[in-house]
C-alpha positions in Angstrom: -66.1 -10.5 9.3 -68.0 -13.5 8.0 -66.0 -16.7 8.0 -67.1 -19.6 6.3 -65.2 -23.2 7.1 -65.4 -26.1 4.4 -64.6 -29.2 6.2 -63.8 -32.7 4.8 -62.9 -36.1 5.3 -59.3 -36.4 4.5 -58.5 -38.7 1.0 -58.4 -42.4 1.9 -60.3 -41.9 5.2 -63.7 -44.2 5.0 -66.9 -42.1 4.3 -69.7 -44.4 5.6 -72.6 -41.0 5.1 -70.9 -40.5 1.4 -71.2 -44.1 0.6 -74.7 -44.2 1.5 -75.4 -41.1 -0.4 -74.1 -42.7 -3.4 -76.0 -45.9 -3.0 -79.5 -43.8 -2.6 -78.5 -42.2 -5.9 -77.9 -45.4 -7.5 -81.5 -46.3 -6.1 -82.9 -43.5 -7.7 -81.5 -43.7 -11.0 -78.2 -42.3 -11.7 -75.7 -45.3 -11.5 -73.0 -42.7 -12.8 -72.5 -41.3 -9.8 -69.3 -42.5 -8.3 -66.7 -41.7 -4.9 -69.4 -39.5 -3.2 -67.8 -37.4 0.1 -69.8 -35.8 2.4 -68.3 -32.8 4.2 -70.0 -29.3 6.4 -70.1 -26.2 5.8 -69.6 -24.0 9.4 -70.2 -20.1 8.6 -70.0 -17.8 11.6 -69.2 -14.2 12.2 -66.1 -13.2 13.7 -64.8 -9.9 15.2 -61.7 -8.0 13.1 -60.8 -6.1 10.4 -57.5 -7.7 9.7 -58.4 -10.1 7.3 -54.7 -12.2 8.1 -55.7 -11.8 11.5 -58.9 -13.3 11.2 -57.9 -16.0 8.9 -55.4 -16.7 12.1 -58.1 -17.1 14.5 -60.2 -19.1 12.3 -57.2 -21.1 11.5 -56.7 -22.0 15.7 -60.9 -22.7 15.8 -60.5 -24.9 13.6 -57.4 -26.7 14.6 -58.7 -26.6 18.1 -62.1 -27.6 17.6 -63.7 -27.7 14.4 -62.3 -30.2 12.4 -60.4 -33.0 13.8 -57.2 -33.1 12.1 -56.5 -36.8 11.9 -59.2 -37.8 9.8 -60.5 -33.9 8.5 -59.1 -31.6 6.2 -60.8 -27.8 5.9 -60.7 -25.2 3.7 -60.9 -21.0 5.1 -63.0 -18.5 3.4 -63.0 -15.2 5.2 -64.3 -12.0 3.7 
């Protein structure tokens, strides 16, 4: 099964890489854009059928690994 994991910095956590996202933009033109976050995208395959059971797994790789849970939140696609 192909899992994709979102991962992002938790809400009130400083994003130094969004920030200076957002002040490129501005330095290109659009001043609109505002509260830029910068977050990854990990997709890997994983062996299953049990989509619970993989969403499981995933769940422990990411709590072990790849996303630290202090500072990160993530998000599970698995399908």
């Amino acid at each position: 099964m192909k899992a994709t994991v979102h991962v992002f910095l938790k809400p009130g956590v400083l994003d130094v890489q969004g920030k200076a996202v957002e002040n490129a933009l501005h330095g290109l033109g659009w001043a609109d854009v505002k509260d830029v976050r910068v977050g990854r995208v990990i997709t890997f395959d994983v062996g299953g059928t049990d989509k619970a059971a993989v969403e499981a797994e995933v769940k422990a790789m990411c709590d072990k690994l790849l996303a630290n849970t202090v500072i990160e939140s993530y998000r599970i696609e698995v399908g």
